[in-house]
C-alpha positions in Angstrom: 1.1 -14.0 -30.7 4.0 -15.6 -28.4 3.0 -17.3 -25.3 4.9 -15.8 -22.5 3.5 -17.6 -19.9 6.4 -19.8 -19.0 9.0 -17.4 -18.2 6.7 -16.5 -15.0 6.2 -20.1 -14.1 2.5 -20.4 -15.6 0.6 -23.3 -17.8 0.5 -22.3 -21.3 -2.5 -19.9 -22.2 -4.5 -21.9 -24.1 -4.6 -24.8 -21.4 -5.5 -22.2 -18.8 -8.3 -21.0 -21.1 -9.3 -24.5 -21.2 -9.5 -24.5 -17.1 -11.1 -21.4 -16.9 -14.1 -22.6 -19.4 -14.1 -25.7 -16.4 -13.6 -23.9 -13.4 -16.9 -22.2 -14.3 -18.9 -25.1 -14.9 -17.5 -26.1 -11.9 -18.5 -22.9 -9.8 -21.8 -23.4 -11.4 -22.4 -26.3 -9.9 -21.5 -25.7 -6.6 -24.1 -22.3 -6.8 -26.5 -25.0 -7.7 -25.8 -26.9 -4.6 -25.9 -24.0 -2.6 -29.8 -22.9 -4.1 -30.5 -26.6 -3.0 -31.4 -27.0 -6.8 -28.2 -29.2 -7.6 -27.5 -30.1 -11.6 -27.0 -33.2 -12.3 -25.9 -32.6 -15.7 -22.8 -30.6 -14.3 -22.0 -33.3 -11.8 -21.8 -36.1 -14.3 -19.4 -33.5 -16.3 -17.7 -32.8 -13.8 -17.2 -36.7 -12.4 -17.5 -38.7 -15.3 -14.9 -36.8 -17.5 -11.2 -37.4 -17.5 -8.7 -34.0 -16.9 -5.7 -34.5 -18.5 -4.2 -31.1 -17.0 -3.0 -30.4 -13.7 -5.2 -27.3 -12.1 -3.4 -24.4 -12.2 -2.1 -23.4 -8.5 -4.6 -19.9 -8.4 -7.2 -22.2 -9.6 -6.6 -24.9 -7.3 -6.8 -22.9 -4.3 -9.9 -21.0 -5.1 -11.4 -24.3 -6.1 -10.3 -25.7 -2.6 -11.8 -22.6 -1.0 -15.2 -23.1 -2.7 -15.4 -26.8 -2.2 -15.0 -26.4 1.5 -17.7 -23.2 1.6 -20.3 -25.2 0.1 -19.6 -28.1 1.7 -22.5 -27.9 4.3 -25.2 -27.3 1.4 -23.4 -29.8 -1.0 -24.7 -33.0 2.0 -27.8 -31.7 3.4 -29.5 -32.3 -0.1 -33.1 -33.3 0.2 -32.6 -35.8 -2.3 -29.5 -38.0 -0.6 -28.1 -39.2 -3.8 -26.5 -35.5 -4.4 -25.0 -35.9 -1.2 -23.4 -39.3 -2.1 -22.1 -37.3 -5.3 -20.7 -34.5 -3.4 -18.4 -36.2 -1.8 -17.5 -38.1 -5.0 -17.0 -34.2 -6.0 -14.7 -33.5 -2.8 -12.6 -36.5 -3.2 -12.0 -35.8 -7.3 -10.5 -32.4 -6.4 -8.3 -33.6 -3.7 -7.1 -35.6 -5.9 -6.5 -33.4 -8.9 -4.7 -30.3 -6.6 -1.0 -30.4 -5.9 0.6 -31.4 -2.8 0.7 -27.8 -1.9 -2.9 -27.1 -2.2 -3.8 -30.3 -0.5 -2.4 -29.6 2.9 -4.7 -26.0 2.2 -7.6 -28.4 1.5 -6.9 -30.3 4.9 -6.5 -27.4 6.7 -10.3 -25.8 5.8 -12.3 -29.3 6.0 -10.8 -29.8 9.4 -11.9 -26.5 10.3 -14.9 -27.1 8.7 -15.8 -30.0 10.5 -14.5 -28.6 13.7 -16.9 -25.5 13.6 -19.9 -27.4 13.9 -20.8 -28.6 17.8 -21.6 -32.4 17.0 -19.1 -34.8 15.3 -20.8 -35.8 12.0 -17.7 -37.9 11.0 -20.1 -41.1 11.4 -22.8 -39.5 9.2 -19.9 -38.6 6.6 -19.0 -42.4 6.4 -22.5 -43.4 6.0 -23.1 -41.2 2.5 -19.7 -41.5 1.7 -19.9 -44.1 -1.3 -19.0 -47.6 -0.3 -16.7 -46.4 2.7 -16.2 -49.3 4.7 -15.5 -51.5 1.3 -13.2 -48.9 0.0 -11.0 -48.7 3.3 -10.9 -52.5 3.8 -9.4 -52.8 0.3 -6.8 -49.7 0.8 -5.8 -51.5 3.8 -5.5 -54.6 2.7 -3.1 -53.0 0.2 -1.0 -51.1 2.6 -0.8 -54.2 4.8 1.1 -56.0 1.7 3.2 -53.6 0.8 3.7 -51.2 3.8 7.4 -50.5 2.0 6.3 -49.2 -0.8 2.9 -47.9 -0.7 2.3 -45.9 -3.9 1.2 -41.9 -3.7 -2.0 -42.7 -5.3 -2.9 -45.1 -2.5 -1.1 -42.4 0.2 -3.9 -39.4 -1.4 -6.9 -41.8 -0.9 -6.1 -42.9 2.6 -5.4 -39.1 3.5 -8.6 -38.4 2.2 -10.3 -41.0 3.9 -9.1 -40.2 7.4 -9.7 -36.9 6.8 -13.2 -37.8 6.5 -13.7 -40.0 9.7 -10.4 -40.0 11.6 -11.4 -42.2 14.6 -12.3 -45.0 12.4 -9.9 -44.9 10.0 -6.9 -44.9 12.4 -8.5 -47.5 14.8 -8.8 -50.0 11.5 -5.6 -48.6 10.6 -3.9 -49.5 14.1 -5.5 -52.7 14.2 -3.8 -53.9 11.4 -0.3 -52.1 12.4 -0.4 -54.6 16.1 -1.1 -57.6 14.1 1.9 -56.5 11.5 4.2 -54.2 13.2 6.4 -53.5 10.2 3.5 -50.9 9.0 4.8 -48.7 11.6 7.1 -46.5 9.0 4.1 -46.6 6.7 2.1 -45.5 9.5 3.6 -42.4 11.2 3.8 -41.2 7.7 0.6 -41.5 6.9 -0.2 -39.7 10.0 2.2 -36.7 9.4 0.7 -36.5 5.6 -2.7 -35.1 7.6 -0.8 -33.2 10.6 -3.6 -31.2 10.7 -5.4 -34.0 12.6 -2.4 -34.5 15.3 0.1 -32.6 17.4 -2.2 -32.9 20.1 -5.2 -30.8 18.8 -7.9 -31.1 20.3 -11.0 -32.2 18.5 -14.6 -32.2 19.2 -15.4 -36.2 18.2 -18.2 -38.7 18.8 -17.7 -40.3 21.3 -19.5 -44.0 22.2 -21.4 -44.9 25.6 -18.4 -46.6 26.9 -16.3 -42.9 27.2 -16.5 -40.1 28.7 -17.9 -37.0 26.9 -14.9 -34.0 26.1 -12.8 -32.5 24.1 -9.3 -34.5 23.7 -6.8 -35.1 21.1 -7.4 -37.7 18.1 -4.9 -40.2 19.2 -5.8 -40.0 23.3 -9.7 -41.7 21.7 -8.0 -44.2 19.2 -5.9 -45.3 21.9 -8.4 -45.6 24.3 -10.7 -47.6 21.9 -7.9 -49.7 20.7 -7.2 -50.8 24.2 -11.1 -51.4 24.8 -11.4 -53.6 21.4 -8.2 -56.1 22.1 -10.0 -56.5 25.5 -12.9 -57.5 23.7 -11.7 -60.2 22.0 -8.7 -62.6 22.2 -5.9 -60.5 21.5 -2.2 -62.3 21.4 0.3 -60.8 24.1 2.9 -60.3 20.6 -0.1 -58.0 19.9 -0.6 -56.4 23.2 3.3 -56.1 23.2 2.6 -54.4 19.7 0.5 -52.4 20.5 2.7 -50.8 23.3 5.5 -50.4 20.8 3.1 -48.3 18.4 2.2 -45.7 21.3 5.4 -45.3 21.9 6.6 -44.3 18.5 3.6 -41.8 18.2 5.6 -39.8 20.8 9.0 -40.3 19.1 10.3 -37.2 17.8 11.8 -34.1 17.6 8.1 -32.7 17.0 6.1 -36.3 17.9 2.6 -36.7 16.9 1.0 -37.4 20.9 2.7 -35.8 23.7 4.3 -38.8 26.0 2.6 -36.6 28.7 -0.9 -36.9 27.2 -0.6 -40.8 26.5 0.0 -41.2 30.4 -3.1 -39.4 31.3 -4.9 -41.6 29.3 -3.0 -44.7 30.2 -3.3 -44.0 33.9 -6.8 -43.7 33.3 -7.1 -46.9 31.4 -5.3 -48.9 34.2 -7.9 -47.5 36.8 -10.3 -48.8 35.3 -12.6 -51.9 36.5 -11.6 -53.4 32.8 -8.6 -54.9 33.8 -9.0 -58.5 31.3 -6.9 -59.9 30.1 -3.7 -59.5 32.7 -1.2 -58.7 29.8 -2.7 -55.3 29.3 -2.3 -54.1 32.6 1.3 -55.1 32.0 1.5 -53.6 28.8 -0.2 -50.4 30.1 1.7 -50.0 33.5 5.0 -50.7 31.3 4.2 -47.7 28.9 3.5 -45.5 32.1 6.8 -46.6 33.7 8.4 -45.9 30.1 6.9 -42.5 30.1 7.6 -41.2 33.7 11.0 -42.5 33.0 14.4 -40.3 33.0 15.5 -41.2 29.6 12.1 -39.1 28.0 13.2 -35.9 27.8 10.1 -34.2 26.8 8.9 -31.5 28.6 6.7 -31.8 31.5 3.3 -29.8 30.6 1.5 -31.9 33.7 1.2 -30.5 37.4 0.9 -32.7 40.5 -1.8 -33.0 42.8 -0.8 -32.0 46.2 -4.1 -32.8 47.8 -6.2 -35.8 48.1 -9.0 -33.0 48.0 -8.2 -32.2 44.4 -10.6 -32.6 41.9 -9.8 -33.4 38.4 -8.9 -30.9 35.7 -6.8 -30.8 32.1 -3.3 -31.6 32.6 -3.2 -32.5 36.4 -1.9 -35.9 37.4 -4.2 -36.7 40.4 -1.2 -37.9 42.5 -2.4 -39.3 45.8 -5.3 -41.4 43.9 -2.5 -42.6 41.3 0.1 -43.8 44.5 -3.7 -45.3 46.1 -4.4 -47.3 43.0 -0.7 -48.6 42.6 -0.2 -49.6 45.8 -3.7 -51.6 45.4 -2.4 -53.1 42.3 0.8 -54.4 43.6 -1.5 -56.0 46.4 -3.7 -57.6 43.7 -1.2 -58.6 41.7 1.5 -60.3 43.7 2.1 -63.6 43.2 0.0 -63.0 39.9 2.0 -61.1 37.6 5.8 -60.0 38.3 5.8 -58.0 35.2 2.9 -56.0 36.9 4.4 -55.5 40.4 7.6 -54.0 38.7 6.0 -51.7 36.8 3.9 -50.0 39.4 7.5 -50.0 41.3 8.7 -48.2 38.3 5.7 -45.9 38.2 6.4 -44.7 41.5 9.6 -44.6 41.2 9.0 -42.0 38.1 6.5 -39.9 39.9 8.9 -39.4 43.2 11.9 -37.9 40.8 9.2 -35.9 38.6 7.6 -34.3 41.6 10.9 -33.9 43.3 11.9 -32.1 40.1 8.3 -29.9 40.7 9.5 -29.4 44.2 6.1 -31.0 45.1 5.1 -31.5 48.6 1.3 -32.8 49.9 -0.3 -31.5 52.3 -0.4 -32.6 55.7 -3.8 -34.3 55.4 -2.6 -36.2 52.0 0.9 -37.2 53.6 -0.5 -38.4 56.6 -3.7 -40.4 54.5 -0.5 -42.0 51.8 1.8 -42.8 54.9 -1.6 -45.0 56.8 -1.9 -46.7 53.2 1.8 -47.6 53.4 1.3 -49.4 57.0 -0.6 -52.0 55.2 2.1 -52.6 52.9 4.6 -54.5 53.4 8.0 -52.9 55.0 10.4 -52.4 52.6 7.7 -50.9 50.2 7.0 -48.7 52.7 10.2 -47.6 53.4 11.0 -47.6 49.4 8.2 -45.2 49.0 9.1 -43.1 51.7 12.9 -43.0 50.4 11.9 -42.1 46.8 9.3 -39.3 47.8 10.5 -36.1 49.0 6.9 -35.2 48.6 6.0 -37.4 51.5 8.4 -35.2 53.8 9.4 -38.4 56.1 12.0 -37.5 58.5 12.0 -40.8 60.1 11.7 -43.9 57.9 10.2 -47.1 59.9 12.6 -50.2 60.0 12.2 -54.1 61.8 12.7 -53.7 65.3 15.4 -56.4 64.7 17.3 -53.9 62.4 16.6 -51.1 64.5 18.3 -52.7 67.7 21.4 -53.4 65.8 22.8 -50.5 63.7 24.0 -48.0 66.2 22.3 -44.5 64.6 19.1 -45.7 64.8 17.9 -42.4 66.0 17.1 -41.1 62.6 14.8 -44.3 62.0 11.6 -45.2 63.7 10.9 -48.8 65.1 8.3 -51.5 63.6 7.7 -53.5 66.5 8.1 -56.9 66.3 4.6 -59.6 67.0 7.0 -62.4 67.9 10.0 -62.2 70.2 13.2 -63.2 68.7 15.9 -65.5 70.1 19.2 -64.0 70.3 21.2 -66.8 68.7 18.4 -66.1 65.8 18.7 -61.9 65.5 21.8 -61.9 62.9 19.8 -63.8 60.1 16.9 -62.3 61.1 18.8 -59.0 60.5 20.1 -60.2 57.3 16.7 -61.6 56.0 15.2 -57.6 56.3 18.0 -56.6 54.7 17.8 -58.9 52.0 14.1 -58.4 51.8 14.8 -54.7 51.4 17.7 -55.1 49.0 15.3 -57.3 46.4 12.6 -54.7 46.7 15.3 -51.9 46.5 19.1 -52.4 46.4 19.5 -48.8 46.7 17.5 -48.3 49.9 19.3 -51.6 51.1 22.7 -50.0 50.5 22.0 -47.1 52.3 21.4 -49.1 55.7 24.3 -51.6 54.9 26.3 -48.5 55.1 24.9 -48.1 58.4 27.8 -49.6 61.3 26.1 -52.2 63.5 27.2 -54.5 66.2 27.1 -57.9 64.4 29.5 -60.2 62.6 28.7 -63.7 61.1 31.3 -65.8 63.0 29.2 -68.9 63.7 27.1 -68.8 60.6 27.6 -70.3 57.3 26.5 -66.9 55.8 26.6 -68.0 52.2 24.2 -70.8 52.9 21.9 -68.3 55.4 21.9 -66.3 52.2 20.6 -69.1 49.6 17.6 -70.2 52.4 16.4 -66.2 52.7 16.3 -66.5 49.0 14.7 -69.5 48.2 12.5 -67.8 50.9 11.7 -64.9 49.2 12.7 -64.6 45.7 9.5 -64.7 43.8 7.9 -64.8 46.5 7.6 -61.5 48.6 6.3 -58.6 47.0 8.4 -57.1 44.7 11.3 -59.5 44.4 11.8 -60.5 41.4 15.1 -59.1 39.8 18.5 -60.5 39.6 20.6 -57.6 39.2 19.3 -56.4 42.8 20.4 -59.8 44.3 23.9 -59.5 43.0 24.4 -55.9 44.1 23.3 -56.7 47.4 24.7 -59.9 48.0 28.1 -58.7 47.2 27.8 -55.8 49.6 26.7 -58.3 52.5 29.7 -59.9 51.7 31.9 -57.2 51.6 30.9 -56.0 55.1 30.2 -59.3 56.8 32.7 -61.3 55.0 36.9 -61.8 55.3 37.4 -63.8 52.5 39.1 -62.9 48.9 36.6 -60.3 46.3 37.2 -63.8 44.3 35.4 -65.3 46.5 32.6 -62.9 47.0 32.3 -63.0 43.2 31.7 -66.6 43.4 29.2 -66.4 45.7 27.4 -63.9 44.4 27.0 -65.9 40.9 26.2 -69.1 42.3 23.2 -67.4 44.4 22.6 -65.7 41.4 22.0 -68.5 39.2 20.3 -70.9 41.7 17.4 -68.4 41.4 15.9 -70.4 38.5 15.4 -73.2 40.4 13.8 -71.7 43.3 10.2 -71.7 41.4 8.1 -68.9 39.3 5.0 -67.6 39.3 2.0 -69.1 38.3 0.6 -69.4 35.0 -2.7 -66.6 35.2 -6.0 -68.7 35.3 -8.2 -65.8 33.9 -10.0 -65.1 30.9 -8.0 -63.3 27.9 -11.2 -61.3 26.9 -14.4 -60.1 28.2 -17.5 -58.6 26.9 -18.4 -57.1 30.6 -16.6 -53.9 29.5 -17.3 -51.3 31.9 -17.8 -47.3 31.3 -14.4 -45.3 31.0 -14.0 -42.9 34.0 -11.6 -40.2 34.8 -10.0 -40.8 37.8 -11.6 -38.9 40.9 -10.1 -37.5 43.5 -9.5 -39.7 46.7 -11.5 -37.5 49.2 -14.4 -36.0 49.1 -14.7 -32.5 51.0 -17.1 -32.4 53.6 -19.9 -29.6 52.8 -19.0 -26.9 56.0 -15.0 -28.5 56.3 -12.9 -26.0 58.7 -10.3 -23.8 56.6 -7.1 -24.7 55.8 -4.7 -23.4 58.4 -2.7 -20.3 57.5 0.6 -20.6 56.1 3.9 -21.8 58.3 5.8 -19.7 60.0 9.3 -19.3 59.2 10.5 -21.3 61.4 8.7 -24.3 59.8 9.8 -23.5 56.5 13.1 -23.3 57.8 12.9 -27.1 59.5 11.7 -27.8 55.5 14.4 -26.6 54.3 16.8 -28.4 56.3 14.8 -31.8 55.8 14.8 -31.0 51.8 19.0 -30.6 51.9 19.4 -34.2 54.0 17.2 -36.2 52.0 19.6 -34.4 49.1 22.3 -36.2 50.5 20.8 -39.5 51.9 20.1 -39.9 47.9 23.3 -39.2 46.8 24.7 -40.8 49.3 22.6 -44.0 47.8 23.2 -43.2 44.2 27.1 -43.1 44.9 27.0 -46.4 47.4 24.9 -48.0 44.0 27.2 -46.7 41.3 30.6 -48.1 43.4 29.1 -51.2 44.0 27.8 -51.8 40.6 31.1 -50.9 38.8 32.7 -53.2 41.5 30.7 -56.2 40.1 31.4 -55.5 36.4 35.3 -54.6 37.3 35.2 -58.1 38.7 33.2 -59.9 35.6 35.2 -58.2 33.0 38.5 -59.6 34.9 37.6 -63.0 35.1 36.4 -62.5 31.0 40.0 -61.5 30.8 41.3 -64.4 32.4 39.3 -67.2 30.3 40.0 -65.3 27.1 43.2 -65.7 27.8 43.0 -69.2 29.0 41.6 -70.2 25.7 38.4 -71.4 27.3 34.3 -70.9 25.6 31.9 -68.6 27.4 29.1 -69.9 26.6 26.9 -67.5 29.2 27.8 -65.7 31.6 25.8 -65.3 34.9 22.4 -67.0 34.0 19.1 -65.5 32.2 17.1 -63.1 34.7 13.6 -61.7 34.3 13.7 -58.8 31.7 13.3 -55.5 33.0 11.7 -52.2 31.8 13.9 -50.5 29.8 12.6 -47.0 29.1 12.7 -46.2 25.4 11.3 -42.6 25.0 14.2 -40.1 24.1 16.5 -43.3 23.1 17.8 -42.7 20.0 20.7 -45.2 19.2 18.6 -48.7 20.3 15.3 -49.9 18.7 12.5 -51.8 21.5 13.0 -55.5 20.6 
């Protein structure tokens, strides 16, 4: 008789007669487990003896099928030891089935183990055969050749996380901070179980440090990553690692976390009282800053707060208690931690264009609660803030009283008076030092009011030397000043209005003043711990006010008229900002016109750049959505 099995893409028939004869000792043994009378007879067969065939795909499935039903009798045995060999059972046919059925086999445990109300994932790695021996090994072998990681070794690691994801992944990422070039290996080893990711959210175990609820996988690995490094002495090259890994989760045309899920959880993490050592709050307020930044293009799936009322829910930035806690960071960490202070700048910065994108505005309770937090700040972060958030809906900015005296449309400012009387011989640098102060905080904001004509020239001052003394004064210094490429921009525009000599030399100038920076000191070397064992509970972040228990309705909506005055404030902040942005670009291009010119000339003259301008603090350089550069 001629075996036709081929030409319809089956095994031959006397190797599928030879599965069938196996498939029902097979299902006889799982009945078994099901009756709670388990055989051990056909679970040595079944284990101890080597298949030589590859399961036919019909078979595979159903065998897939039956594995997961009798999955919760096969480890609820009386006698533990036929639990310990179920699993020895599941793991044997995931590794027998085809690619195909596997992802099939991924899908139904995960659903499995997602039907029942309580994580058992820690009970699974406790019965699972030498689980903690067997993942130390795999990793260990992974971490040696993370470039060519063999499929065997791919199968068993899949099957592993699939069986306690949390743990796996954290020992996983632990090993990928301390080697970054396991990243590749990584993400791929992730995809190979998408059933786990995509932001799905799973019912896990969670410990007594976090807070009980449903989340995705990676939003709890991160979270007890960051809460392990803190735990013990953990390199910044590590924490710097470890920021670079989270942010090529949510690379991707279809990325494994949503960028907008990671900042919940990173916002979260930086409220937090655990706040040792000081590099992760830099590495934490960087990735937030990289997130909120233009260059991700995901979509936005997060609403504002608009209320300092608001009470936390899924998905909803709480906005006024974020700007609270930044703005108290910044404080704590001035003269600390540079890196720090810039970030939460570029934090705010992110939520002002993203809510502007919403068009978000508070409340009058919340604007006038943020805009008495920004009177303890100092004034060009106020004004800075006020500048970037339409939100805020501040129709009048406040400026020095010695600024406000001189420019001559000061009526759409409002005055900060002054607790010291100034001479009048003294008001032009005094005038120049806010602006300056302004300008390293913001050069945008300090263009904007350079722009503004005032009655003042520089006749009797030396004003490249008045510049150098407000620097040395304040670079490094004042809150927020700390980058180089603000100091150019706004020195050369200084010059440019208070200045008669040749663009040559204003380009001069501004170089020299440029690179004297480095000598005008740093901060400090941090004097704190670089772990801690004090590790306090994870919290959500609470709203800022709580609501009184008989509080007096909200007030019915506007009338027209007020929405109309909205309106009108909406479309002049619209220009004031691209007023700014166009005053920026121009005076940016102005400086590199100028460097590439003087390039030129020294090319030409045969002469060696060694460098040109001098080394300056690195900024944040947002990375989600870049395609064509790699994070150094």
């Amino acid at each position: 008789m001629t075996d036709n099995n081929a030409e319809f893409g089956l095994p031959p028939q006397k190797q599928l007669e030879i599965q069938k004869l196996w498939l029902a000792k097979i299902d006889e043994m799982f009945k078994a487990y099901r009756k709670y009378k388990p055989k051990q007879y056909l679970i040595n067969y079944f284990l101890n003896t080597n298949f030589d065939f590859e399961i036919y795909d019909l078979y595979a499935y159903n065998l897939t099928l039956d594995a997961i039903q009798y999955f919760q009798a096969g480890i609820t045995q009386a006698n533990k030891d036929f639990n310990v060999d179920y699993f020895r059972c599941l793991r044997k046919i995931f590794m027998m089935i085809p690619e195909h059925t596997k992802i099939v086999f991924q899908r139904e445990f995960v659903n499995e183990w997602q039907y029942y109300p309580t994580d058992y994932a820690p009970y699974f790695e406790f019965t699972i055969e030498k689980f903690e021996e067997t993942l130390v090994k795999l990793l260990d072998y992974i971490d040696k050749n993370y470039d060519r990681v063999d499929k065997g070794a791919i199968d068993e690691f899949r099957f592993g996380l699939l069986m306690s994801p949390a743990t796996v992944l954290l020992k996983l990422f632990a090993r990928v901070i301390r080697n970054p070039s396991m990243i590749g290996i990584t993400l791929y080893l992730c995809r190979s179980v998408d059933q786990l990711f995509y932001d799905r959210p799973l019912k896990m175990y969670h410990n007594e440090l976090e807070t009980e609820k449903v989340e995705p996988l990676l939003a709890v690995v991160f979270r007890r990553l960051v809460c392990n490094c803190r735990c013990e002495e953990t390199s910044d090259w590590e924490w710097d690692n470890l920021g670079k890994l989270a942010i090529e989760l949510c690379k991707g045309e279809k990325p494994l976390f949503n960028s907008w899920l990671l900042l919940e959880v990173v916002i979260n993490e930086i409220y937090s009282p655990n706040r040792i050592p000081t590099k992760s709050v830099e590495m934490l307020t960087e990735l937030a800053a990289d997130i909120l930044a233009p260059e991700n293009q995901t979509p936005m799936i997060l609403k504002f707060a608009t209320s300092v009322m608001t009470k936390p829910e899924e998905k909803l930035l709480l906005t006024p208690t974020i700007i609270d806690m930044l703005l108290k960071l910044m404080s704590e960490y001035n003269q600390k931690s540079v890196n720090i202070v810039n970030n939460c700048k570029g934090i705010l910065k992110g939520l002002s264009v993203r809510m502007r994108e919403q068009n978000v505005e508070f409340d009058e309770e919340t604007r006038e609660f943020i805009l008495e937090l920004l009177t303890s700040m100092p004034w060009w972060v106020e004004y800075t803030i006020c500048t970037w958030f339409d939100a805020l809906n501040v129709e009048k900015r406040r400026i020095p009283e010695v600024v406000f005296n001189i420019i001559e449309t000061n009526e759409k400012f409002r005055v900060i008076k002054s607790d010291l009387p100034i001479a009048e011989e003294d008001v032009p640098v005094a005038y120049l030092r806010s602006i300056m102060q302004l300008g390293l905080f913001d050069a945008e904001s300090a263009l904007e009011l350079l722009h503004t004509e005032t009655r003042l020239n520089f006749e009797r001052f030396d004003l490249e030397k008045v510049m150098e003394n407000i620097l040395e004064q304040c670079y490094l210094k004042e809150m927020g000043m700390s980058q180089v490429d603000n100091v150019q921009i706004v020195v050369m525009k200084i010059l440019e209005v208070f200045d008669n000599s040749s663009i040559e030399d204003h380009e001069e100038i501004t170089r020299w003043l440029a690179c004297s920076l480095s000598l005008t000191g740093s901060i400090p070397t941090e004097d704190v711990p670089k772990w801690t064992h004090d590790i306090k509970k994870s919290i959500v972040i609470p709203q800022l006010v709580e609501p009184e228990e008989e509080r007096i309705s909200w007030p019915e909506p506007a009338p027209v008229s007020k929405q109309q005055l909205d309106a009108e404030i909406r479309k002049l902040r619209a220009e004031q900002r691209q007023k700014r942005e166009e005053n920026t670009r121009l005076a940016v291009a102005r400086l590199e016109r100028i460097y590439d010119e003087h390039r030129a000339h020294w090319v030409a003259s045969g002469e060696v750049i060694e460098a040109w301008g001098c080394p300056t603090i690195t900024h944040n350089i947002p990375i989600i959505g870049v395609k064509t550069k790699k994070r150094g």
